[in-house]
C-alpha positions as CSV (number, residue, x, y, z in Angstrom):
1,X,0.0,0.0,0.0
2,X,1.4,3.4,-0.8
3,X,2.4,5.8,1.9
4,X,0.1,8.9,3.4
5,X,2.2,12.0,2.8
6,X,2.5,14.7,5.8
7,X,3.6,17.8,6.2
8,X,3.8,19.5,10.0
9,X,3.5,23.5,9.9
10,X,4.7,24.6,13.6
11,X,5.8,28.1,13.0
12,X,7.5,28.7,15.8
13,X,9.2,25.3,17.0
14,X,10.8,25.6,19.8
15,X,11.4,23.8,23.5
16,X,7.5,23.3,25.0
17,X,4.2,21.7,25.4
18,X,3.5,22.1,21.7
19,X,6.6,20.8,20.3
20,X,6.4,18.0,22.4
21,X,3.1,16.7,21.5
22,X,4.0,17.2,17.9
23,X,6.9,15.3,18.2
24,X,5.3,12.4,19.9
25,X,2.6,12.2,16.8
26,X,5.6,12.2,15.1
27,X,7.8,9.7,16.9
28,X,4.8,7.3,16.9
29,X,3.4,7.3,13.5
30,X,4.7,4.4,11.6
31,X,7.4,4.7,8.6
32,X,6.2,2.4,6.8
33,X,2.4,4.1,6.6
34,X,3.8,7.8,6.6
35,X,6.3,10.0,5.2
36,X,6.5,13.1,7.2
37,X,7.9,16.2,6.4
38,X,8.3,18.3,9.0
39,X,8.6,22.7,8.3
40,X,9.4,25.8,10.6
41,X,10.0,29.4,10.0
42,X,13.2,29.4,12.1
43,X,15.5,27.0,13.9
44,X,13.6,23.5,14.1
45,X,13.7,23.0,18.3
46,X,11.6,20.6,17.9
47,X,14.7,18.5,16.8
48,X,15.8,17.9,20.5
49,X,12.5,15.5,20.8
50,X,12.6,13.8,17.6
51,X,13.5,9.6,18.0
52,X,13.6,9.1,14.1
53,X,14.9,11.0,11.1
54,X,12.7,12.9,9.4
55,X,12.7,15.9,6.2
56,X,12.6,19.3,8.0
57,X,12.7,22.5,6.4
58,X,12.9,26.0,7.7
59,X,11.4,28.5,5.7
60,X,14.1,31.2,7.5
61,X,11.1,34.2,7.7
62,X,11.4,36.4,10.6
63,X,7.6,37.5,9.4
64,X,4.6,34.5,9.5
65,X,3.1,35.9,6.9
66,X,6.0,36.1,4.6
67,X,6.3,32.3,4.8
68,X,2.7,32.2,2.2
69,X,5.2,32.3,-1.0
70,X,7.5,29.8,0.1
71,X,4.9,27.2,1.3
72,X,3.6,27.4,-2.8
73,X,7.1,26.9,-4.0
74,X,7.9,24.3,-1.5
75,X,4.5,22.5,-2.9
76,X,5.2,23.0,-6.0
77,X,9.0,21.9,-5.6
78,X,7.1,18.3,-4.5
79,X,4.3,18.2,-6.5
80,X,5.1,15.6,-8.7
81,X,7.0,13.3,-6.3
82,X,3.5,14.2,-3.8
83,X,1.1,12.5,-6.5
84,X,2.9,9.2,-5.9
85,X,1.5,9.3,-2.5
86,X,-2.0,7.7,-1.7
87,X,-2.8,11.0,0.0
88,X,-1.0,14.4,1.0
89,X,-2.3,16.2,4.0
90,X,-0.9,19.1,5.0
91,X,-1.3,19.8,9.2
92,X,-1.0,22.8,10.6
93,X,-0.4,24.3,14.5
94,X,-1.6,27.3,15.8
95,X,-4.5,30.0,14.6
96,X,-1.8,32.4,12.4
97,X,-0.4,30.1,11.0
98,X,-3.6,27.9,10.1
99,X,-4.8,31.2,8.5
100,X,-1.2,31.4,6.4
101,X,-2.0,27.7,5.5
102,X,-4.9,28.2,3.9
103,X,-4.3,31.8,1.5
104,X,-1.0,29.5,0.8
105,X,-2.5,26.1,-0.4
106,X,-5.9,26.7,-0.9
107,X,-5.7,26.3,-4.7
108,X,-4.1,22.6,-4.4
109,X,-6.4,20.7,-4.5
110,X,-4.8,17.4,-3.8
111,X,-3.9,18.6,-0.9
112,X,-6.1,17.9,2.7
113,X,-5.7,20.6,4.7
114,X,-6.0,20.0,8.6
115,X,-6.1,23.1,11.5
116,X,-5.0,22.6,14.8
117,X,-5.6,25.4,17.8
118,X,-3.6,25.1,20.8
119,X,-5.3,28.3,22.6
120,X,-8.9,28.9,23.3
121,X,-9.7,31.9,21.2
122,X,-9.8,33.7,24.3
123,X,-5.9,34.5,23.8
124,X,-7.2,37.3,21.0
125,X,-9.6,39.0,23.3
126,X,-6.9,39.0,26.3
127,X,-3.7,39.8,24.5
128,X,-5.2,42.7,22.2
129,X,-2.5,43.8,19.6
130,X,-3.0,44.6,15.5
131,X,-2.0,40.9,14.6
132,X,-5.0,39.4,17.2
133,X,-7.5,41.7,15.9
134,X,-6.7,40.5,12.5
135,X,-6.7,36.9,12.9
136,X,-9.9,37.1,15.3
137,X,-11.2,38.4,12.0
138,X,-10.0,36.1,9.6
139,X,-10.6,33.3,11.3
140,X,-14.5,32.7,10.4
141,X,-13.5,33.5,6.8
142,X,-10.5,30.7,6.4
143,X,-11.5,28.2,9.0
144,X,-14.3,26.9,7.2
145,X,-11.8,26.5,3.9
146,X,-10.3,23.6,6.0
147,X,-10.9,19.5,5.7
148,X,-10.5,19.0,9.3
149,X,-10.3,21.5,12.5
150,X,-8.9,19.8,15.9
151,X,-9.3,21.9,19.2
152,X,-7.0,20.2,22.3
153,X,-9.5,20.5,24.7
154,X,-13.3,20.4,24.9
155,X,-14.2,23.8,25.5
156,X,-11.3,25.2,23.6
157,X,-13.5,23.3,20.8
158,X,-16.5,24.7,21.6
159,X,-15.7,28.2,21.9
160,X,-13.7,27.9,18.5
161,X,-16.9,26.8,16.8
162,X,-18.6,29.7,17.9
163,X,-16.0,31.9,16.4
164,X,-15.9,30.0,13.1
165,X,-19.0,28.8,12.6
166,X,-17.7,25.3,11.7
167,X,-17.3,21.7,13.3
168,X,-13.9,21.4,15.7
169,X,-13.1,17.8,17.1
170,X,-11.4,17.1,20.5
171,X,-8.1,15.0,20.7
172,X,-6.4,15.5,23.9
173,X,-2.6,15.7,24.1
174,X,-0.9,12.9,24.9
175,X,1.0,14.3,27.5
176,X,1.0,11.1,30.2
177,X,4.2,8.9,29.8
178,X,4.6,6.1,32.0
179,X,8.3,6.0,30.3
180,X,9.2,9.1,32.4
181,X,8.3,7.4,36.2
182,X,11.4,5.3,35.0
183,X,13.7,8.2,36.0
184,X,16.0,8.0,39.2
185,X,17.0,11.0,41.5
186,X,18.6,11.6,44.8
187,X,16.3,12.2,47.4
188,X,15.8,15.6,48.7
189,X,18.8,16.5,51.5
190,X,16.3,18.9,53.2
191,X,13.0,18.5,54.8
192,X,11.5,21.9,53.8
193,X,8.5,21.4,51.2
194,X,9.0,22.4,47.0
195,X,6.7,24.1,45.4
196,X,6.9,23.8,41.6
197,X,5.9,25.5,38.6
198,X,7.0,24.7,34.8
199,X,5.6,27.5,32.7
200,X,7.2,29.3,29.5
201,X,8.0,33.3,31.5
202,X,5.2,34.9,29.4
203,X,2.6,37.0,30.8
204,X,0.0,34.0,29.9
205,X,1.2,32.1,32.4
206,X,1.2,34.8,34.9
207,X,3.7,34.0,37.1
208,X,3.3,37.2,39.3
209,X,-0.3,35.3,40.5
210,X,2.2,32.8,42.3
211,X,5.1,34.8,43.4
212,X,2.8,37.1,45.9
213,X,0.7,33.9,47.0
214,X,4.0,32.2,47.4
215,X,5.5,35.4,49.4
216,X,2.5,35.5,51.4
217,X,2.3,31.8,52.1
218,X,5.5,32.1,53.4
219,X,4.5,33.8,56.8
220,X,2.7,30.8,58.2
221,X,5.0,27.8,56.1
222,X,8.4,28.1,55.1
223,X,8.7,26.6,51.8
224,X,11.0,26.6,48.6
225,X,9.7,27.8,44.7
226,X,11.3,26.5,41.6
227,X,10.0,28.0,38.4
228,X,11.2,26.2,35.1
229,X,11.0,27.6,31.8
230,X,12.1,30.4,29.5
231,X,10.6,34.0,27.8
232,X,10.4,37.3,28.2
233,X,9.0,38.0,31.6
234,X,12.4,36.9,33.4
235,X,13.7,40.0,34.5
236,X,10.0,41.2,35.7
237,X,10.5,37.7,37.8
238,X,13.8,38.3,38.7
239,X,13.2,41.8,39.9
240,X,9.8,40.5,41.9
241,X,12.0,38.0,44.1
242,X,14.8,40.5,44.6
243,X,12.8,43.4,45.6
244,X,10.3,41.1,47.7
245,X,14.1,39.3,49.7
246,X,13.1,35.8,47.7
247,X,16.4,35.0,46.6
248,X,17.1,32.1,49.0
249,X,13.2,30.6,48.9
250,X,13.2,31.0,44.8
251,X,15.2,29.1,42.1
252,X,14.9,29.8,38.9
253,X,15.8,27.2,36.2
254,X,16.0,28.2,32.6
255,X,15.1,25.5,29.9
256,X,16.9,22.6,31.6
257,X,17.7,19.2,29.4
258,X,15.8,17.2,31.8
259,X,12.5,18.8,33.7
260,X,11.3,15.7,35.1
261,X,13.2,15.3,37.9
262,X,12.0,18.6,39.4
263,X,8.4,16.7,39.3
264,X,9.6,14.1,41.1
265,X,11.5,16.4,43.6
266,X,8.4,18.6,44.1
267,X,5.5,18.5,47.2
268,X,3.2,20.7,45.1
269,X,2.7,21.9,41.2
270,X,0.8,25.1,41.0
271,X,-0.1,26.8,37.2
272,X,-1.1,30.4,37.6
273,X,-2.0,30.8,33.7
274,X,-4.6,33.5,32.8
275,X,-5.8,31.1,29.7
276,X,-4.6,27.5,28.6
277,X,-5.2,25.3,25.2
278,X,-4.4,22.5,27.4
279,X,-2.1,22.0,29.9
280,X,0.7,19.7,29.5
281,X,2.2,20.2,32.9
282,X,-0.7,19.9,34.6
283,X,-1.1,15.9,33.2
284,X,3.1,15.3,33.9
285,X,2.4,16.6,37.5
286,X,0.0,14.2,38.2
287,X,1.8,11.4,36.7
288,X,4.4,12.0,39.8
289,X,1.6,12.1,42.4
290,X,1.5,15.4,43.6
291,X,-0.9,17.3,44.8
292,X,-2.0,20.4,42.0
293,X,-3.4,23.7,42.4
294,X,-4.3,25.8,38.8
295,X,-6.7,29.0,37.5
296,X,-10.0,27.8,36.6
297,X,-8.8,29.4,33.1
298,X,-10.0,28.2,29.7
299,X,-9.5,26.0,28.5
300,X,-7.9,22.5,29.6
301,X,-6.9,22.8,33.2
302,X,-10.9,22.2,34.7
303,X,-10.7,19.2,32.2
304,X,-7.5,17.7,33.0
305,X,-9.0,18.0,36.8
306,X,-12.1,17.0,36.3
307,X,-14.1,20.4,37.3
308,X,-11.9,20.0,41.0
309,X,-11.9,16.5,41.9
310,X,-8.5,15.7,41.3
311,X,-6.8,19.1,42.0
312,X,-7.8,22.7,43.5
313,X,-9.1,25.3,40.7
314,X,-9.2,28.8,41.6
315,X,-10.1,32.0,40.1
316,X,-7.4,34.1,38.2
317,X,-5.7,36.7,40.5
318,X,-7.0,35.1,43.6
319,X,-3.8,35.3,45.6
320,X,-5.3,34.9,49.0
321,X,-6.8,31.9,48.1
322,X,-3.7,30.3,46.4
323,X,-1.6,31.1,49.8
324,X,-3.8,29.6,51.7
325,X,-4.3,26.5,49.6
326,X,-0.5,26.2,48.6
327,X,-0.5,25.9,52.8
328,X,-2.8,23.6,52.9
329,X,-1.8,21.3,50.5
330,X,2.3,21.3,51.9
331,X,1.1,20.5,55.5
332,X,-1.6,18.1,54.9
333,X,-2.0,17.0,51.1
334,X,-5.3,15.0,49.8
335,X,-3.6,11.6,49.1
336,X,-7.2,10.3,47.5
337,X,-7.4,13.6,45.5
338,X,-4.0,12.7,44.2
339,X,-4.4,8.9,43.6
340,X,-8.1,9.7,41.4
341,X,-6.1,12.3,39.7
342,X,-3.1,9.5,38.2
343,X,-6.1,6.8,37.7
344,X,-7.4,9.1,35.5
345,X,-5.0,10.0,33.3
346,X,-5.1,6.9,30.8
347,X,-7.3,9.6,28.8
348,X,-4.1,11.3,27.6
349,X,-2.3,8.5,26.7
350,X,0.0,8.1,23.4
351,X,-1.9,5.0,22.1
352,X,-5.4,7.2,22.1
353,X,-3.8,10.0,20.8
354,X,-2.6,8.2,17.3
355,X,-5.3,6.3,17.1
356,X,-8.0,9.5,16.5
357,X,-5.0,11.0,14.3
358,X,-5.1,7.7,12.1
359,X,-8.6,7.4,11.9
360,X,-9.0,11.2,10.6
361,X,-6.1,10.7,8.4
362,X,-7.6,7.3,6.4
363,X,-10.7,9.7,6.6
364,X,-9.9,13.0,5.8
């Protein structure tokens, strides 16, 4: 039987949630079905999670937009060798550039075009810049170009329906691993509880929510914060814990090779973000059974914790609340909150995530 041809559009690849997912679609579709072809603008990060070799191209654009020429030439570089294939479908990640896939290959025909969204729709309304308006408007006008629209979470789904007045299916990531359990680490050489937070240092994942809980938490429970991840809110971080005397209760860990073993090192997780597509963390957290607190934001976090019963929600920019359950959960965590929260998590795993992907693919 002749192969399915793929091509991956992910922008912006680098180290995260979505590059991850991506590459374990990737990692887990079989050779012998697929032939992937993998394309960026810039430098492919995406690389540093990818088990087998694969075609990637970057397009080297600075601009998203400018990358609508280039995606023609590179289909039309491949057009004849793509006819060989039983199928081309062409995949794309994120709202811009699912809009940029479309004006660029809506006139091949052979070609099935499938849109992915990683962020409920509220991101446009909350981040408000020229490019969100623009997309917020284009989005109702391309979308319903598309063979196949996948949201990451339920209501992510549901509120992108509304906004482009077309049908969006749900496949969760497959962010639970049993693989990563496997790892071995040293055990902690103090007895004062971690606190843990793994979030890219963007002003979506509002880490300021959880540095004045944490600072306030700390005058009834001494305790130690780590925060992992990378962007352009570290020195507003950095000059939060120096100006608030932090520097001894807050480590800050910039894109480290391995992040698990701060899970398995942790007492609590705690995800501050004002809005979510799904919420990677949140699943690896509860793979290590520990307790999790997170914003009742949109989309995936509620549905990762089933609306509460395997973790605390709260309301964005509660910070009273999140003191006084980041207290509560160090001295006396809910060890049958946490044991429903891993027995649950078979929903995201890897097997259930290709299978909906090969099923839409043989159907698409």
């Amino acid at each position: 039987m002749r192969k399915i041809k793929i091509y991956i559009f992910h922008p912006y690849s680098k180290v995260g949630g979505a590059d991850l997912t991506i590459s374990r679609l990737i990692n887990n579709l079989s050779t012998t079905k697929y032939d992937i072809h993998f394309i960026c603008l810039g430098s492919p990060g995406i690389k540093r999670y990818l088990k087998k070799k694969i075609k990637i191209t970057s397009l080297k654009c600075k601009r998203s937009f400018a990358a609508i020429p280039i995606l023609k030439k590179i289909i039309l570089y491949n057009l004849k060798k793509d006819l060989k294939f039983r199928k081309v479908i062409f995949l794309s990640n994120q709202n811009f550039a699912n809009i940029i896939s479309i004006l660029a290959l809506n006139n091949f025909k052979h070609i099935k075009k499938i849109l992915i969204d990683r962020n409920n729709p509220i991101e446009l309304d909350l981040m408000k810049n020229y490019k969100n308006r623009i997309i917020k408007k284009l989005i109702p006008l391309i979308y319903p170009k598309a063979d196949k629209i996948i949201g990451i979470s339920r209501e992510l789904s549901k509120d992108l329906e509304k906004l482009c007045k077309s049908k969006v299916e749900t496949i969760y990531n497959p962010s639970f691993d049993k693989k990563i359990l496997k790892i071995k680490i040293k055990k902690k050489s103090n007895s004062v509880k971690s606190i843990l937070c793994v979030a890219r240092f963007e002003k979506q994942k509002n880490h300021m929510m959880l540095l004045k809980a944490f600072k306030n938490s700390q005058k009834k429970l001494t305790s130690n914060l780590t925060l992992v991840g990378f962007g352009s809110e570290k020195s507003n971080i950095k000059n939060f814990i120096k100006t608030n005397n932090l520097q001894n209760r807050v480590k800050i860990v910039i894109n480290p090779s391995d992040v698990y073993h701060f899970y398995k090192r942790a007492d609590l997780f705690v995800l501050t973000s004002l809005y979510e597509g799904f919420g990677n963390v949140i699943v690896e957290a509860g793979a290590f059974k520990i307790p999790i607190i997170s914003t009742n934001c949109k989309s995936g976090p509620k549905e990762i914790l089933g609306n509460g019963k395997f973790g605390n929600l709260i309301k964005i920019g509660d910070v009273k609340n999140l003191s006084r359950l980041i207290i509560k959960n160090l001295e006396k965590p809910n060890k049958a909150k946490i044991l429903r929260m891993y027995k649950s998590l078979r929903r995201f795993d890897i097997t259930k995530h290709i299978k909906k992907y090969e099923e839409i693919f043989t159907k698409v």
